[in-house]
C-alpha positions in Angstrom: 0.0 0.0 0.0 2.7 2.4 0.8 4.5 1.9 -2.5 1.0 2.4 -4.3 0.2 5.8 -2.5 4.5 6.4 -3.4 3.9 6.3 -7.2 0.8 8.1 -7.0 2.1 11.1 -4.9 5.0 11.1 -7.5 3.1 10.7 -10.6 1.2 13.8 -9.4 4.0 15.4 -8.4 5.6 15.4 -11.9 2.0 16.3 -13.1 1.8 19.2 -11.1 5.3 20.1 -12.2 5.0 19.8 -15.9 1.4 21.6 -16.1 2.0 24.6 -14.2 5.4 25.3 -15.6 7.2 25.5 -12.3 10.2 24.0 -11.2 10.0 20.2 -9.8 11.8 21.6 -6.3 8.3 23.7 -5.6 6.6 20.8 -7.1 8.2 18.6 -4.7 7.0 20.3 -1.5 3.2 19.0 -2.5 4.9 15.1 -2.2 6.9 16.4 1.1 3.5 17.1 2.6 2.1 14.2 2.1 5.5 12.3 4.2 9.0 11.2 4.1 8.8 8.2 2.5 6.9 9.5 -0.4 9.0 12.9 -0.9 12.4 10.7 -1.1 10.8 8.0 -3.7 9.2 11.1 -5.6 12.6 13.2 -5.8 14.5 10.0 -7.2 11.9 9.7 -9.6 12.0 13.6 -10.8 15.8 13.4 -10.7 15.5 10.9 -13.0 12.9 12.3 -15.5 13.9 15.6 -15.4 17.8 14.9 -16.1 18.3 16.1 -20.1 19.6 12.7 -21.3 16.3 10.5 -20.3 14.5 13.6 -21.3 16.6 13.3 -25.2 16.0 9.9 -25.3 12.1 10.5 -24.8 11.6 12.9 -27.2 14.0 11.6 -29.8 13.2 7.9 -29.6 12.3 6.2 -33.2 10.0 3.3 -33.9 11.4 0.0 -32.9 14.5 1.9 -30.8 14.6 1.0 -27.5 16.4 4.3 -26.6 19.2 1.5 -25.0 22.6 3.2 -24.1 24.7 0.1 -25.3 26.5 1.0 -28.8 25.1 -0.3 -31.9 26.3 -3.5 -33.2 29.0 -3.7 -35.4 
C-alpha cells in the first residue's frame, strides 16, 4: 500500500510540475506534505525524469529503438 500511494504522490507530483510550468523543487514540496517516505521516492523519480539525457532519449526515440545506451552493433 505504501509503494502504491509512493507512485501516486509522484506521478502527481511530476503532473503538477509539468502543467504549471514550475520548477519540480516547488513541485516537490506537494509530495513532502504528504510524508518522508513518499517525498524521497518522488525526488528520485524527478531526478531521474527531469535529467536532459532520459528527457533526449524520450523525445527523440524512433519506432522500434529501444532508446538503449549500449553501442550499436557492429
Amino acid at each position: 500500500m505504501r509503494a502504491d500511494m509512493a507512485r501516486r504522490v509522484g506521478i502527481a507530483t511530476f503532473r503538477i510540475g509539468h502543467e504549471s510550468r514550475i520548477h519540480h523543487a516547488c513541485a516537490l514540496k506537494v509530495a513532502g506534505a504528504v510524508g518522508r517516505l513518499q517525498s524521497e521516492i518522488a525526488q528520485q523519480w524527478l531526478d531521474i525524469m527531469f535529467t536532459p539525457r532520459v528527457q533526449a532519449l524520450s523525445l527523440n526515440t524512433k519506432s522500434g529503438d529501444s532508446g538503449s545506451p549500449r553501442r550499436a552493433r557492429r
